[in-house]
C-alpha positions, 0 to 999 in steps of 0.5 A: 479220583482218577477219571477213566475217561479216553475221550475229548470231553467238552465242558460247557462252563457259564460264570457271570460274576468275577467270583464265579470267574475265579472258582470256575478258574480253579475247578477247570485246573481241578478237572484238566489234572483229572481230564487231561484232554477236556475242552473247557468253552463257555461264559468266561471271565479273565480268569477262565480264559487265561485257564483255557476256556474258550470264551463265548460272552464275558459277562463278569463286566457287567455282574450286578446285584439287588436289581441291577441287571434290571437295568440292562434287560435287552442285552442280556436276553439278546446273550442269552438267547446267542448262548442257548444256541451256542450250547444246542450247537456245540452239545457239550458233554456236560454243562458246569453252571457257576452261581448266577442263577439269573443266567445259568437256569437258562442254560442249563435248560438249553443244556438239558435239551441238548443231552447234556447233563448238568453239574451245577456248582455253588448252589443258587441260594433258593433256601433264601430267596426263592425256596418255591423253586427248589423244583426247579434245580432239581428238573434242570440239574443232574447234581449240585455241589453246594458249599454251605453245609446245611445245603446238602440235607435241605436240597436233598429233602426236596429231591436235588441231587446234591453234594457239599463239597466245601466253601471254594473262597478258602481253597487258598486260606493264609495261616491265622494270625498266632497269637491272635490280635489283643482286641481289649488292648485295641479297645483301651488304648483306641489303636484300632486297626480297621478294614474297610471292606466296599465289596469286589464289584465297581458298582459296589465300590462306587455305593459304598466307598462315601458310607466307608469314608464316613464311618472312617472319620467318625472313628478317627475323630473318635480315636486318634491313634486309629487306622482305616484301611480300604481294602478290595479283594480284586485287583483293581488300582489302588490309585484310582480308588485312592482319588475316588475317595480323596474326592469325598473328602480325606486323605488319611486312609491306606489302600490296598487291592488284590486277594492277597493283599486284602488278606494281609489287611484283614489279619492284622484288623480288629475290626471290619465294615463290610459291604455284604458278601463273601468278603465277610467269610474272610473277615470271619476266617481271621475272627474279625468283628465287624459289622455288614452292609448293603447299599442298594440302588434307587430301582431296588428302594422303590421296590422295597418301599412300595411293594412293602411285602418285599422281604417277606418274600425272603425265606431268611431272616438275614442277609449277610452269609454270617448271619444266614450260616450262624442263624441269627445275628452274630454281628450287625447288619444294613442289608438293603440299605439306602439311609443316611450314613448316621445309622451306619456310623452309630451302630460302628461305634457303638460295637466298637465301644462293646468289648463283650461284643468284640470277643463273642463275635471274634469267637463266634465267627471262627467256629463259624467257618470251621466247617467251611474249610476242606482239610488239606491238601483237599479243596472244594474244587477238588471235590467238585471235579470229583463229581463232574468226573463221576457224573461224566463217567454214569453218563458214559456207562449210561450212553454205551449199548 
């Protein structure tokens, strides 16, 4: 789309999460090829900043799941409180919303009373967790670019304006691996490849890597000719992660950080433990089997314990993405998990033992994310630009006397 826009526009864009970092990185790049004057200024990460984004607060540092952010209350009330202002100050031309629901209906509110519109960009997922405040989204957003498909008709039903746009963690998708790897050959003979898979976060990666390494010696006890390799989609030092585990107590497990490097590890796997978010799309996209976890905090167990109608309060009956896309349960999930390691490694080795179940969910998992990937030379971001262009320009046509 070519923006007609003669104008310094400003853009208002808030990312909490180093996810929402990189694909608010790559939808700034999408929006200067269509808007070549744009002020980007918001919640950043490094990754914004380094795209041009004035950075207000980085909150990506401080991104945590399952009750978390709990545990920091004062200080993300004092920000956001800082950032409402900000935004009643600066009244940008238009307010870009990244995932983090927590933060962003605060300034989408604060946008809106601004005057600005507001595109919000990888629906908050209220189809799960909170569909009662589906009116909500639409009060506070002037369009939504969801990257599941099924999100577009639900929000659309319940009067969101809102566009699927395509799932961004594939805009730069490797080729698959052709032919695919022999899962039966890996079977017989027990030459596993293995990706051990914590999650993007340090917290998740501090609660996860003593489950990993515990389902990686039982399957190296199991099968000798194994090889489990940890692998952390950001680029975190490998080194660093290396002696963390090697304080659990092993030494026989390869390390890799980086997307790109996790995305080598991943097609040349037959099988994958995941910690559970976006990192199983990409297991998925190389038709890796796997099984997915959560392990949760103390704060979220007791919740979950003593409130005991907690999960009935989600609307779905899964929590992995893979689960929630297919659903139902295409591979095994432990999601919220805070239990001894045992169930964990039981149901890894028995999947594992299942070459029925390693070839339906291979197959399964591909066709999985087939509509998830925008054709090329396209990609969600570009769609999403897209549509920040046009709310831009209605805006522009709406405002002219």
């Amino acid at each position: 789309m070519n923006a007609s826009i003669d104008r310094p526009v400003t853009i208002f864009l808030s990312a909490a999460e180093a996810s929402g970092d990189e694909h608010a990185a790559n939808l700034m790049e999408a929006l200067r090829r269509r808007i070549p004057n744009a002020r980007f200024i918001g919640v950043a990460g490094e990754q914004m900043a380094a795209a041009g984004c004035e950075v207000l607060a980085d909150l990506t540092g401080k991104a945590a799941m399952l009750g978390g952010p709990l545990l920091r209350l004062g200080y993300y009330i004092r920000t956001i409180r800082r950032l409402r202002k900000a935004i009643g100050e600066i009244r940008p031309d238009v307010h870009v919303p990244v995932n983090s629901p927590a933060m962003n209906w605060h300034l989408a509110r604060a946008a809106k009373q601004a005057g600005a519109p507001v595109v919000y960009y990888i629906a908050p997922q209220v189809w799960a967790w909170a569909p009662w405040r589906v009116r909500k989204l639409a009060r506070l957003t002037d369009a939504v670019a969801c990257i599941l498909p099924f999100e577009q008709s639900y929000l659309r039903r319940r009067g969101v304006n809102a566009t699927y746009v395509g799932h961004p963690v594939f805009d730069d998708r490797p080729p698959q691996p052709d032919p695919p790897l022999d899962l039966l050959d890996a079977w017989y003979h027990g030459t596993w490849r293995v990706a051990l898979l914590p999650g993007s976060r340090p917290a998740e990666i501090r609660h996860h890597t003593g489950p990993l390494v515990a389902v990686a010696k039982a399957i190296r006890r199991r099968w000798h000719g194994a090889r489990c390799t940890f692998a952390t989609l950001r680029a975190y030092d490998p080194d660093a992660v290396g002696r963390m585990v090697r304080r659990i107590g092993t030494s026989d497990i390869e390390f890799v950080a980086g997307k790109e490097s996790a995305q080598r590890v991943l097609a040349g796997s037959h099988f994958a433990v995941a910690g559970s978010g976006t990192v199983t799309l990409q297991a998925a996209y190389f038709g890796v089997p796997m099984v997915v976890f959560y392990r949760t905090g103390p704060l979220t167990s007791f919740l979950y314990r003593t409130l005991g109608r907690l999960r009935s309060l989600v609307a779905t009956p899964h929590f992995s993405l893979v689960n929630i896309l297919a659903g139902r349960r295409i591979v095994p999930e432990f999601v919220p998990w805070r239990h001894s390691t045992a169930k964990l490694v039981r149901m890894t080795l028995e999947v594992m033992n299942d070459p029925g179940f390693l070839c339906d969910a291979r197959k399964n998992l591909l066709e999985l994310v087939r509509p998830l990937c925008v054709a090329p030379p396209g990609k969600a971001a570009d769609n999403a630009a897209d549509l920040v262009v046009r709310v831009l320009q209605q805006r522009r046509l709406t405002a002219s006397p």
